[in-house]
C-alpha positions, 0 to 999 in steps of 0.5 A: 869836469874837474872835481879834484881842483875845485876841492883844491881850492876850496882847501887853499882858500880855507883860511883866507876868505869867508866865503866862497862860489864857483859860476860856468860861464854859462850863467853870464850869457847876460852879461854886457859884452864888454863885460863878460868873463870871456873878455877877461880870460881866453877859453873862460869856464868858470868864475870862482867868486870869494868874500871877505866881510868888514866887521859889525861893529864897525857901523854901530861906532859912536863917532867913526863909522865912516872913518872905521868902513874907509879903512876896512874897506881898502884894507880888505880891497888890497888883501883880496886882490892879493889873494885873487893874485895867489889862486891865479898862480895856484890855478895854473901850476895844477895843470894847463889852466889859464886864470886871471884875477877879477879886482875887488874894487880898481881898475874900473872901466867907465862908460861916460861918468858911470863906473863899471868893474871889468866884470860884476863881482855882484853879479858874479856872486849871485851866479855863484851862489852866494847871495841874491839881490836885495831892494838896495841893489846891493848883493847879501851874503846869507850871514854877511849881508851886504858887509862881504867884500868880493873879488874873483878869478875867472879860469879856463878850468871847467868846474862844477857849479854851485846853486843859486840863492832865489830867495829874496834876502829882504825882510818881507815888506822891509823898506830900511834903507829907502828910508834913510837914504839921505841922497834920495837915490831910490824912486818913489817905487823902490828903483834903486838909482846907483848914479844918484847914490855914487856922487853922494857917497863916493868922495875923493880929494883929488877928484875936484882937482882933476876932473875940472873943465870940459874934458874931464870925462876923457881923464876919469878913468885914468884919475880914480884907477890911479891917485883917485881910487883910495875913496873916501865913504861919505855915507853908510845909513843904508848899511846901518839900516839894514837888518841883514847887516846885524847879527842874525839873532838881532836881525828882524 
């Protein structure tokens, strides 16, 4: 188990990221196939997990909210895919490590007209400690809610793990964003639906475009991972409703 690299790491990504997990591979044994950090990375050990957070006061914004959380959004995607690249190289030149990094939003993989990424950075994230899952389906960071931006490396470098979060991160009998979800996407008991919430919220100018006629499923891929994966984001209430979104002392 190497301690000595894991320490390095944490140094090395001190002033880039927010926040900051480390997973075994063991705890993926769920994970789909297709999916799994072993499909990624030849030998995969251990899933490093890091997050960045979109401001606050982006989602108390008058008038451009939605304009406010496009741009952080892949503003904060690109930096961490270049952090992701950085680690992968740091990994490796500390010994004979193999590291490939997990992107923070494309290249993503679909299963008919569902999206996948090539491995669950929420998932990962809560293996590696850095949240849990709330009744949105969304991951919450401790302090940073639903507001932190993921991306990964998965490495050949065995590691030691960090502890899962068990705590439900929702306010007891909290049901917020059930409420102001506009596109209905939960059930009547709570289910969050992402296939509901997705074609409501996600938009993109060339997707009408491109995605035409009866073959469209065969190009969706190709589409959003290219011209098509600088979306647009339709609808934010469920990150505005949520008291984990706020500042901890307004929270409740």
């Amino acid at each position: 188990m190497n301690d000595s690299l894991k320490q390095q790491i944490t140094g090395f990504l001190a002033d880039r990221v927010s926040a900051l997990g480390f997973a075994p591979v063991d705890r993926f044994d769920e994970a789909p196939e297709k999916h799994h950090p072993a499909r990624l990375c030849r030998d995969a050990a251990t899933v490093i997990v890091f997050g960045i957070p979109i401001p606050r006061g982006v989602l108390t914004s008058p008038d451009y909210d939605l304009y406010g959380i496009h741009r952080s959004y892949h503003t904060v995607y690109r930096h961490l895919d270049e952090i992701g690249l950085a680690l992968c190289n740091f990994i490796e030149s500390k010994g004979a490590h193999a590291a490939i990094a997990v992107p923070s939003y494309a290249p993503l993989v679909f299963h008919g007209a569902e999206p996948w990424g090539m491995l669950s950075l929420k998932h990962a994230a809560v293996n590696a400690g850095l949240g849990a899952f709330g009744r949105s389906g969304q991951m919450y960071h401790p302090e940073y809610g639903s507001l932190l931006r993921l991306a990964g490396v998965v490495t050949s470098a065995q590691m030691p793990r960090d502890p899962i979060i068990s705590e439900d991160p929702c306010p007891k009998g909290c049901n917020a964003c059930q409420k102001k979800c506009p596109a209905g996407a939960f059930t009547k008991s709570g289910e969050f639906r992402k296939m509901i919430c997705l074609p409501y919220s996600v938009k993109h100018a060339i997707y009408p475009l491109a995605l035409k006629g009866a073959d469209a499923l065969n190009h969706i891929e190709r589409v959003v991972n290219t011209a098509g994966n600088d979306y647009w984001l339709a609808c934010d209430e469920c990150l505005k409703a949520c008291p984990n979104n706020r500042p901890r002392r307004q929270a409740g």
